[in-house]
C-alpha positions in Angstrom: 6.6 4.1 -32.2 9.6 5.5 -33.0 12.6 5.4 -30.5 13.3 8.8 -29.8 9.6 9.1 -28.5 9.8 6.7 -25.9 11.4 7.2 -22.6 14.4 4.7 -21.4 13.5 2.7 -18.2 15.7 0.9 -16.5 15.3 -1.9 -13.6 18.2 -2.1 -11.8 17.6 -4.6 -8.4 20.1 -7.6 -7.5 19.9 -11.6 -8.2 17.2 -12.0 -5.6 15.5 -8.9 -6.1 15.2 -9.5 -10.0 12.9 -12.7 -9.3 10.5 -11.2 -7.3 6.8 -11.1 -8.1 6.8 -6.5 -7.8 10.0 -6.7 -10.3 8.3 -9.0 -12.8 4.7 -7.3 -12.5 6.6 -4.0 -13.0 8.5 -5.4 -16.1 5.4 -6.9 -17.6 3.0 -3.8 -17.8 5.7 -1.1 -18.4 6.8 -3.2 -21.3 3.5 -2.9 -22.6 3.3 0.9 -22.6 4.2 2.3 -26.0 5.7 5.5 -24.5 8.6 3.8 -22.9 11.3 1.1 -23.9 12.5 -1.0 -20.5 15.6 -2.4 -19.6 17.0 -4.7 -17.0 20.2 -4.4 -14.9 21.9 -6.7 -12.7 25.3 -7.6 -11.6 26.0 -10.3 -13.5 22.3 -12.7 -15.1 21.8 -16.2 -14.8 20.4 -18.1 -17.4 17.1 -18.4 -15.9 16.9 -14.3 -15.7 17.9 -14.2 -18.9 15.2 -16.2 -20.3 12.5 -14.5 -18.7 13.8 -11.7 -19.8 13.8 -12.6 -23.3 9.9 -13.9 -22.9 8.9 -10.5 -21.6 10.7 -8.8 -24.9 13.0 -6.6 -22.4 16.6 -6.5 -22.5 18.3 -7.6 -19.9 22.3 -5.7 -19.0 24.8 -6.9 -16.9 26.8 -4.8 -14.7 30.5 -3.9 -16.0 33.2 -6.5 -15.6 35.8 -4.5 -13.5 38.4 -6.2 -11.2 38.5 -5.9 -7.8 34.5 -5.6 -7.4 31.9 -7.5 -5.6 29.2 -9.1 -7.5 26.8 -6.3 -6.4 29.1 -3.2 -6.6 29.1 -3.8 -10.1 25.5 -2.8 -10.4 27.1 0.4 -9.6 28.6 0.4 -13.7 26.1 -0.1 -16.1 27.3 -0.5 -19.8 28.7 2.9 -21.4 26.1 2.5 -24.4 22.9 1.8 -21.9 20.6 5.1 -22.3 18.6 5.6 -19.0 15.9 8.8 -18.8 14.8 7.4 -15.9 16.4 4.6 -13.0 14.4 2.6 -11.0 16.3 1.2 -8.4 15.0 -1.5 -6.0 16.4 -1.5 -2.2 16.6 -4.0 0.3 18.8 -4.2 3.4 21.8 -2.2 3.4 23.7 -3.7 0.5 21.0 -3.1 -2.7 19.8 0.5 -3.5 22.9 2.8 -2.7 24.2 2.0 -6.4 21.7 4.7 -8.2 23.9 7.5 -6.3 26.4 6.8 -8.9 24.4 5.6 -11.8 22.4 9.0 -12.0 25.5 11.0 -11.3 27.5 9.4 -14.6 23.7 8.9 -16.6 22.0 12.0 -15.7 18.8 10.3 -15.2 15.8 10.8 -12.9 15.9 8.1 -9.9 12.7 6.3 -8.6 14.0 4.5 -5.5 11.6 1.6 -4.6 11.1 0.6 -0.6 9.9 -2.6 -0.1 10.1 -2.9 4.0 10.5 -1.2 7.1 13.3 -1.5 8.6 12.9 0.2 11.9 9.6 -1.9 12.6 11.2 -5.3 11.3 13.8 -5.0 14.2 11.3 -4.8 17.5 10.3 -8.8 16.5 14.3 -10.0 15.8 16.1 -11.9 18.6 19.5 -11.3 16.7 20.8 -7.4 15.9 20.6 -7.4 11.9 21.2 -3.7 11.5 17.5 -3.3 11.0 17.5 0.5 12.8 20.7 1.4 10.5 18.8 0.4 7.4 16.1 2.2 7.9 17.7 5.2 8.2 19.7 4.7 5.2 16.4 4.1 3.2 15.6 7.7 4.6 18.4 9.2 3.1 18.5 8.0 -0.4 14.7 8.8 -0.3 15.5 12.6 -0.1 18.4 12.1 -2.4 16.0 10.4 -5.1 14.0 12.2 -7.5 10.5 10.0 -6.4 10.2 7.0 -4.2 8.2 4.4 -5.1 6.6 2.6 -1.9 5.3 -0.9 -2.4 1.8 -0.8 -0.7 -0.2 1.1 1.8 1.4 0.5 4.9 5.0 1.2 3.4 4.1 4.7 1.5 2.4 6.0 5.0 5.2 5.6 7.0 7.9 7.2 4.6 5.1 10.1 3.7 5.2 10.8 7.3 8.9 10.3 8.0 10.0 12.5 4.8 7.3 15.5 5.6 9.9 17.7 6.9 12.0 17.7 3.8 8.8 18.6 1.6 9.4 14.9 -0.1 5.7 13.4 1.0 4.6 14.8 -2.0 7.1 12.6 -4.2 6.0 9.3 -2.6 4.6 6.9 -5.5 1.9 4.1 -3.8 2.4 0.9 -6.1 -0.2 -1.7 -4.6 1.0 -5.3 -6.6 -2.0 -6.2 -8.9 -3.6 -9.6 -9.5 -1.9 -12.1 -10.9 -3.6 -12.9 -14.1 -1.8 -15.9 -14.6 -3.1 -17.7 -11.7 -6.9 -17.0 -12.4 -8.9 -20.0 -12.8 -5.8 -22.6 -11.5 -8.2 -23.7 -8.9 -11.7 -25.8 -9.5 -14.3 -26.5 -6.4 -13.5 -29.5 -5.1 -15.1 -31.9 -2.6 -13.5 -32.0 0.8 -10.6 -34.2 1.7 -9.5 -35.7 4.8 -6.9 -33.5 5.2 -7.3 -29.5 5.4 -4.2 -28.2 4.3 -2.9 -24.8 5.3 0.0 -22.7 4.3 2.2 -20.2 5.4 5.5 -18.7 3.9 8.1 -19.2 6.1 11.0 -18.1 4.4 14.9 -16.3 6.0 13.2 -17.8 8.9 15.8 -17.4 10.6 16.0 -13.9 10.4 12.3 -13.6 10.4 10.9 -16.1 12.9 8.6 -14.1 15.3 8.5 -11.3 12.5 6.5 -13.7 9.9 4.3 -15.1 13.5 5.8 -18.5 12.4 5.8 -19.0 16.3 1.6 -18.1 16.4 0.7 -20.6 13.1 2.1 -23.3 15.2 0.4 -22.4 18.4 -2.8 -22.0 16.9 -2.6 -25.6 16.1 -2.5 -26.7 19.6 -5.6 -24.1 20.3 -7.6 -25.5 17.3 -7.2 -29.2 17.9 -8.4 -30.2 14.5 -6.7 -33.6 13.6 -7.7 -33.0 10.4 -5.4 -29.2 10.0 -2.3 -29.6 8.7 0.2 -27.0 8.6 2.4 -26.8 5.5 5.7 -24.1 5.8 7.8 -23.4 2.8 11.2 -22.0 2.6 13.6 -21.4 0.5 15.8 -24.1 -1.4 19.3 -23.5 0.4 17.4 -23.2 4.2 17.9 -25.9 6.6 14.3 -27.8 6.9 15.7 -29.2 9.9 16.5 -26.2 12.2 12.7 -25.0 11.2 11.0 -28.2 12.1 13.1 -28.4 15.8 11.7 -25.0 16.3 8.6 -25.1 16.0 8.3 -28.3 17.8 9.0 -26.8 20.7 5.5 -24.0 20.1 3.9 -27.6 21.0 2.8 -27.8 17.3 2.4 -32.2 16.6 5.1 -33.7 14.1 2.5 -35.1 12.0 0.4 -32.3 11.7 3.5 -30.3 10.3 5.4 -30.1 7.4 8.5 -27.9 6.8 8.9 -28.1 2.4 11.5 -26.4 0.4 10.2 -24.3 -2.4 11.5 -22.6 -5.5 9.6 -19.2 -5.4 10.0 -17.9 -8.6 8.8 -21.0 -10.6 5.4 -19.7 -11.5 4.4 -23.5 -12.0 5.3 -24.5 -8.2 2.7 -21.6 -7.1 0.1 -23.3 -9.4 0.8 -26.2 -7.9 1.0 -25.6 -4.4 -2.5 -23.1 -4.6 -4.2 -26.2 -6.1 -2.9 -28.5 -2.8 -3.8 -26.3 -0.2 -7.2 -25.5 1.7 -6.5 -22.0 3.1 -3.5 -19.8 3.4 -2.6 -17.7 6.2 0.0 -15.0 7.4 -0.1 -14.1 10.8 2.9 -11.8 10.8 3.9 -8.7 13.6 4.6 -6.7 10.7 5.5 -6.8 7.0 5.6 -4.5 4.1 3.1 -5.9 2.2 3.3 -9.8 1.6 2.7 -11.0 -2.0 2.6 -14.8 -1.3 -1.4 -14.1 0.0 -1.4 -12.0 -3.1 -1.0 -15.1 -5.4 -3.5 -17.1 -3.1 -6.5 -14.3 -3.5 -5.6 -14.2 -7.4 -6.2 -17.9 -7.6 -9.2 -17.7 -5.4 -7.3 -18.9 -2.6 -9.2 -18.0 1.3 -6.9 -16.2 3.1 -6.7 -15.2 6.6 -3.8 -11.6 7.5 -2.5 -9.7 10.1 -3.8 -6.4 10.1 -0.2 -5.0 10.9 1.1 -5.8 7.3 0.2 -4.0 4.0 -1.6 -6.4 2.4 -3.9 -6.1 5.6 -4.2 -2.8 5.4 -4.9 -3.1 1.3 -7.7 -5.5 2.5 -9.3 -3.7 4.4 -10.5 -1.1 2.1 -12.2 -3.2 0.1 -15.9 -4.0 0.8 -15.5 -8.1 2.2 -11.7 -7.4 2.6 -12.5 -6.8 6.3 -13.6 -10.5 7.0 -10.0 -11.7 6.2 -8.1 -9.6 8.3 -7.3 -10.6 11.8 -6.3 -8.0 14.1 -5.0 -9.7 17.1 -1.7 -11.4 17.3 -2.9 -14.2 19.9 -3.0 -17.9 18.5 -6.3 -18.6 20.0 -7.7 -15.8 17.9 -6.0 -17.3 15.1 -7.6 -20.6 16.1 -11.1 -19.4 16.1 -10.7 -17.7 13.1 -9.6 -20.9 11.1 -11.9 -23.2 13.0 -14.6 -20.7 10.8 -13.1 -21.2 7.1 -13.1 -25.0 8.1 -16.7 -25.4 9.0 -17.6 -23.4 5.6 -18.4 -25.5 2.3 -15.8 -25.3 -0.6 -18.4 -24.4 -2.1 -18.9 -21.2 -0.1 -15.4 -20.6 0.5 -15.2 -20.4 -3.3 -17.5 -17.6 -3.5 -16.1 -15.4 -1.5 -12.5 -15.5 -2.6 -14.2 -14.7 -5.9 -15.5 -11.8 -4.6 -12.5 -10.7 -3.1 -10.4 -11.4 -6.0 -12.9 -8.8 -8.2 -13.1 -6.2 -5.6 -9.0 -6.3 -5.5 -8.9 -6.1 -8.5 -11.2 -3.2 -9.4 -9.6 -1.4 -6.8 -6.2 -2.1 -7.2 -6.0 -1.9 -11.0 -2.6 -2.7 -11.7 -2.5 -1.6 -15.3 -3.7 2.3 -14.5 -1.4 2.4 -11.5 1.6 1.9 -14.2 0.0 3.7 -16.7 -0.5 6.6 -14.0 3.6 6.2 -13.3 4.4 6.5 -17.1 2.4 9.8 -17.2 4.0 11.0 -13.9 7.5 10.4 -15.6 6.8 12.2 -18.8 6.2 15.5 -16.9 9.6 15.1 -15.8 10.5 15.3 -19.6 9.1 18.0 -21.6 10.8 17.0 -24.6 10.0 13.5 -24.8 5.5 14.4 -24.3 6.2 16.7 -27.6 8.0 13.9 -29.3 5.4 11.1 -28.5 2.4 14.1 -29.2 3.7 14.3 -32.8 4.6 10.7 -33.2 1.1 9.9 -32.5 -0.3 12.8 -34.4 1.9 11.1 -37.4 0.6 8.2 -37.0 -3.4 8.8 -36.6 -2.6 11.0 -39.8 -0.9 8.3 -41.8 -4.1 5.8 -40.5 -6.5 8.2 -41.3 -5.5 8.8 -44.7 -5.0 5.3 -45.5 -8.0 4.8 -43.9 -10.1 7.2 -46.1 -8.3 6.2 -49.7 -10.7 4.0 -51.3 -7.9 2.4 -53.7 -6.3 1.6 -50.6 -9.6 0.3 -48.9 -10.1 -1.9 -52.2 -6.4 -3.3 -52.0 -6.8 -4.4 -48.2 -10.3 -5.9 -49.2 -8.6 -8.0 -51.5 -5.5 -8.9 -48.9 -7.8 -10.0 -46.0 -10.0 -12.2 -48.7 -6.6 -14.0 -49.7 -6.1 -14.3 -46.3 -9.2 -16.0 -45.6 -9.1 -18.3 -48.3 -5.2 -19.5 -47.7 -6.1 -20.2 -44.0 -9.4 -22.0 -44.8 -11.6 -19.7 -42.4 -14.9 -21.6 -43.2 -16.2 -24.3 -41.8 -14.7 -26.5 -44.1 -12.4 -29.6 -42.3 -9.9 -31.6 -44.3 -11.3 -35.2 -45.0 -9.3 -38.0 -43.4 -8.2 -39.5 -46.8 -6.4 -35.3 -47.0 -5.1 -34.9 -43.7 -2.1 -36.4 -44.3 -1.3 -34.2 -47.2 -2.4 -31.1 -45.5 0.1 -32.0 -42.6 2.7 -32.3 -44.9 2.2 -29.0 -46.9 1.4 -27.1 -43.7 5.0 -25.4 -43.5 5.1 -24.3 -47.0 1.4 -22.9 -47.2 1.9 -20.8 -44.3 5.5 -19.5 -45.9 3.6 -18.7 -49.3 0.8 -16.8 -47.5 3.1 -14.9 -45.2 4.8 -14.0 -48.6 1.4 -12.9 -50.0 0.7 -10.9 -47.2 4.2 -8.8 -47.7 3.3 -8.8 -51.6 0.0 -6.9 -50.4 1.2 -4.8 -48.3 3.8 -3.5 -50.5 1.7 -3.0 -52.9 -0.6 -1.1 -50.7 2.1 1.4 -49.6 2.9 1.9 -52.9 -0.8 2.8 -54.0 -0.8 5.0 -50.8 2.1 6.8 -52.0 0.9 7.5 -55.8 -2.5 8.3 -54.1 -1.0 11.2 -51.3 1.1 12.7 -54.2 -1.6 12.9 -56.9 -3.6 14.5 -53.6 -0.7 17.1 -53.0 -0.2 18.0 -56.5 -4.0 18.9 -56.3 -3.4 20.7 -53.1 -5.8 18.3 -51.7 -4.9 17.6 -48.0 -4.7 14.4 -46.5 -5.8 14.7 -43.3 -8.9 16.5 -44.2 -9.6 13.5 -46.7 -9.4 11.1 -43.6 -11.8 13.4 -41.9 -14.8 13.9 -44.0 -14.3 9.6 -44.7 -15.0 9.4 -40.9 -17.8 11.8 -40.4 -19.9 9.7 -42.8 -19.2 6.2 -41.0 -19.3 7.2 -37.5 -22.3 9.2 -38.2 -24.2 9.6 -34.3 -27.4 7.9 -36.0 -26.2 5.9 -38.5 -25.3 2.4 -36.6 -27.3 2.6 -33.9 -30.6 0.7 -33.6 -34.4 1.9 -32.9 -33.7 2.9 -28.9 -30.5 4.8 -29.5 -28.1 2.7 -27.2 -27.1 0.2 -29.1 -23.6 0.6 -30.6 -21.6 -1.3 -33.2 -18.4 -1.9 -33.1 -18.0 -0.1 -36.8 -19.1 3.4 -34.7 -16.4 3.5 -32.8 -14.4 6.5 -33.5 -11.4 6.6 -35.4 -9.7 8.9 -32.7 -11.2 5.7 -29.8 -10.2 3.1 -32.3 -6.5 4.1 -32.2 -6.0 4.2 -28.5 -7.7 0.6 -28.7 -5.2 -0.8 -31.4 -1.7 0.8 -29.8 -2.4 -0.7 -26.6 -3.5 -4.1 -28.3 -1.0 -4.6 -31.1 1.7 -4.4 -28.4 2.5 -8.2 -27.6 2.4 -10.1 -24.6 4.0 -13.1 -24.8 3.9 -13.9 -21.4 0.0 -14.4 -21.2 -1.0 -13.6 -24.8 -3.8 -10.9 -23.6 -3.5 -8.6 -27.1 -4.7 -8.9 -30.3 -3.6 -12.6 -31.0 -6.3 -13.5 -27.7 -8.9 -10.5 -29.4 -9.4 -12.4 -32.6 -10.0 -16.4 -31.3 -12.5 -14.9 -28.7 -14.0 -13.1 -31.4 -14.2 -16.8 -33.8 -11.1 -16.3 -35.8 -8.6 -19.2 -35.9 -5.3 -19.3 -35.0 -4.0 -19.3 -38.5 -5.4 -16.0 -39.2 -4.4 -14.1 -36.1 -0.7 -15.6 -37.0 -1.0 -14.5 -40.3 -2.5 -10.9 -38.9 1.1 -10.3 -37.1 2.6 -9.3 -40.4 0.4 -6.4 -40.3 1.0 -3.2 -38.8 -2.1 -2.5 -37.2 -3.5 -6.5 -36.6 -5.9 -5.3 -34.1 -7.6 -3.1 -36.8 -8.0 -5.9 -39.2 -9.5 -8.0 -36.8 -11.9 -5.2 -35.8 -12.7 -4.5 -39.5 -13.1 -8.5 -40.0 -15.6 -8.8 -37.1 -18.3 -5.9 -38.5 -19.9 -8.5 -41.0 -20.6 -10.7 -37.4 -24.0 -9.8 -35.9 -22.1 -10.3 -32.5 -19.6 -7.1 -33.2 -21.5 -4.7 -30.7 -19.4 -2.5 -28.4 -21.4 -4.3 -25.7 -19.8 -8.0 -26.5 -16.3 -6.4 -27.3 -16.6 -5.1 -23.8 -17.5 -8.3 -22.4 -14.4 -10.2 -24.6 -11.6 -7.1 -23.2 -13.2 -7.7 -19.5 -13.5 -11.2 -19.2 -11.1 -13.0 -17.2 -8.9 -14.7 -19.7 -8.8 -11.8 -21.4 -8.6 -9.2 -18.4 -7.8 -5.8 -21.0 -9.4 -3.2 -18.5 -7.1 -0.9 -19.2 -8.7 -0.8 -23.2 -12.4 -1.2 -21.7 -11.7 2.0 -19.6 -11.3 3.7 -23.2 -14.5 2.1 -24.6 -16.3 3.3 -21.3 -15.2 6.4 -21.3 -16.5 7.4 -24.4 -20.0 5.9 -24.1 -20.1 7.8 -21.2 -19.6 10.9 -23.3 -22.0 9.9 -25.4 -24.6 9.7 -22.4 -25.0 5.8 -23.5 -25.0 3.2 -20.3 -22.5 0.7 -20.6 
């Protein structure tokens, strides 16, 4: 896609708001989307930023080095050369937020101000005065002075509908609900019970947060539940005193030994796995919280959970058909007791299950993908301009395709390419003896450089038949797109590929106009979890050779497609199954597939 087509997003948040798991969900699927380009701003990166940064192909900006400035004021300067259509600025307390005033003044941009808490509620369960009340009302205000606000789940876009109702700016108030973490699917097998049942509960800026997070009620419930076997596991953060915690809670009544008080490095994605495979249930009995995205890790690893209906991950339960079952909506440790005392007398087994269950339902109705493709579209109306230039960048394209697509020299020349391919990569069955495999190690490196040459060779020389071909079409007044058109009514024919009842489709009668949404959004790599076309083609049988060898393509997703007709498997039906199963998790490209059969009166 060509750069003038795309919009420029930039995520501008501070050190700790750069790690969280909203900021990295938000930088994964918008770096997806075709239609925009992201970037990242922060005062000044760490090495650690700027490596994840790097994984998730986005580019990541410091802030301008000026003397005399904080660390955070300097997210106030973004670099002269950084184009920004649109800001989205992360807020938290009273010192992160307040920088996109000046950023869309000097940029003119559009400014998506993203509200995490509530500040007002957060202060009625703090023993200490942390300006709570004052930074609530300062969210108020740059709310109206924004051009949207982006509220992270239920509970947080309700209150600031209501509150910003009398300025007409309820109507500009974005719902994100986090998604499920695909990474964490499947990290957790059934396992037999152990001596020990092992819950957790985030504990940290305890300090700050103590009676807010109902650390105080975890530890009460203990003494309520007298289980010798429960065992209460609290994780803060690395620079917290342990200490001052564990003193604390002792004096609830909670038992030493049936408490532990564990520092934790948050945004180590390898920690969670570890910690969700320890741990028998997880639970957050807090007064009130935004939304809470540590129980969103446990449910996307299958993980029970018990929540306090005052928080929005509560509230996001609870619309959900089991969702109700894991919500508790009493703040009185006996409750809590009684409630945990349940999950322990269940069988892993059973337990399993059901987080299973909840896991799907969250995720069918909190489709993370959609909700970001919905805010993409939501921007674009914002910029007239920039929907023309993607509509004919698009149009150009399918064009190009389709008249590539119908040329049979061309069709001849990529017949020969992918058969090259095949043989270089060894694509049958055929496995190197053991008196070879020495040699084959050794020539690996240089086989792979002389296909990947071969593949350029073909691929030049197919654009170069394409060219000769669209003149000679031009000088015969001949036009191209109509060629592309009358190739396609003949192969996607409505009776053509279909068997004796009529509802069986192959993949080969898909539609061209179907079959290009499909490839932009899987051609677009994710290196972060591999769910494109590199995934596509070893779940449809291909090795990994041949998908590597497919990245020097332009449209890899096509080829594999093309390469998977000759399989008897290469039904829409089993393509469906591959883009929905779990390792796989493309529902945003099944929604496409559906949508058509749908208008072709065909049940999916």
């Amino acid at each position: 896609m060509e750069e003038k087509c795309r919009l420029n997003i930039t995520l501008a948040t501070g050190a700790v708001g750069w790690n969280t798991l909203v900021n990295n969900q938000l930088l994964i699927e918008l770096a997806k989307n075709s239609k925009v380009k992201v970037t990242g701003l922060v005062p000044s990166s760490t090495q650690e930023q700027k490596e994840q940064a790097k994984k998730l192909n986005v580019e990541l900006v410091d802030g301008q080095e000026l003397y005399g400035f904080s660390s955070m004021e300097l997210l106030s300067f973004p670099p002269d050369d950084l184009e920004i259509d649109v800001l989205f600025m992360h807020s938290y307390g009273l010192h992160e937020g307040k920088h996109a005033q000046n950023i869309r003044k000097f940029k003119k941009c559009k400014w998506f101000h993203i509200i995490h808490t509530i500040g007002e509620e957060l202060a009625k369960y703090m023993d200490k005065k942390y300006k709570q009340e004052s930074e609530h009302q300062l969210q108020l205000t740059l709310s109206q002075m924004a051009d949207c606000v982006i509220a992270i789940g239920p509970k947080v876009a309700d209150t600031f509908r209501s509150e910003l109702c009398h300025c007409e700016k309820s109507n500009d108030v974005i719902e994100l609900t986090p998604g499920i973490m695909k990474e964490l699917v499947g990290v957790r097998k059934s396992r037999q019970p152990g001596e020990m049942f092992r819950i957790l509960i985030s504990a940290t800026w305890f300090a700050k947060y103590y009676r807010v997070k109902g650390l105080d009620i975890a530890a009460k419930a203990m003494t309520f539940l007298q289980e010798e076997s429960c065992h209460l596991i609290y994780i803060v953060n690395l620079d917290e005193d342990t200490k001052d915690l564990t003193d604390q809670l002792l004096t609830e009544g909670i038992e030493l030994h049936q408490l532990t008080v564990r520092p934790f490095q948050s945004s180590k994605l390898e920690n969670w796995k570890k910690m969700l495979c320890e741990v028998n249930l997880i639970i957050m009995p807090a007064r009130t919280e935004g939304f809470g995205t540590t129980n969103l890790r446990a449910i996307s690893a299958d993980l029970p959970v018990l929540v306090s209906q005052n928080c929005g991950f509560g509230m996001a339960l609870k619309k959900l058909p089991s969702g109700g079952k894991h919500v508790i909506k009493s703040n009185k440790p006996e409750e809590w007791a009684k409630r945990i005392k349940e999950v322990l007398e269940n069988s892993p087994e059973d337990l399993m299950t059901e987080a299973k269950k909840l896991r799907k339902e969250y995720e069918e109705e909190y489709n993370w993908e959609k909700q970001c493709d919905d805010l993409v579209e939501r921007m674009l109306t914002m910029f007239p301009s920039k929907q023309e230039d993607f509509k004919q960048c698009v149009e150009h394209s399918e064009e190009s395709d389709q008249a590539r697509g119908g040329d049979p020299e061309v069709q001849q020349c990529e017949t020969e390419v992918i058969e090259r391919m095949h043989e270089n990569v060894n694509l049958g069955s055929q496995e190197p003896r053991p008196a070879e495999e020495k040699k084959v190690n050794q020539s690996e490196g240089k086989a792979t450089e002389e296909m990947i040459d071969a593949v350029q060779r073909e691929t030049l020389k197919l654009s170069l038949i394409q060219d000769r071909t669209q003149e000679e079409k031009k000088r015969s007044g001949f036009d191209q797109v109509d060629s592309a058109a009358a190739t396609l009514d003949g192969v996607n024919d409505s009776g053509s590929n279909r068997d004796q009842t009529g509802k069986l489709f192959k993949v080969k009668d898909i539609p061209f106009s179907v079959l290009s949404s499909i490839c932009m959004k899987l051609n677009i790599k994710d290196d972060l979890s591999f769910r494109d076309f590199r995934q596509l083609g070893e779940k449809m049988g291909f090795n990994k050779d041949f998908t590597k060898v497919l990245e020097q393509k332009s449209n890899p997703t096509y080829e594999l497609i093309e390469q998977w007709h000759s399989n008897p498997k290469s039904t829409v039906e089993n393509l469906l199954m591959i883009l929905k199963d779990d390792d796989m998790g493309r529902w945003d490209v099944a929604i496409i597939l559906e949508d058509w059969l749908k208008k072709e009166g065909i049940d999916n």
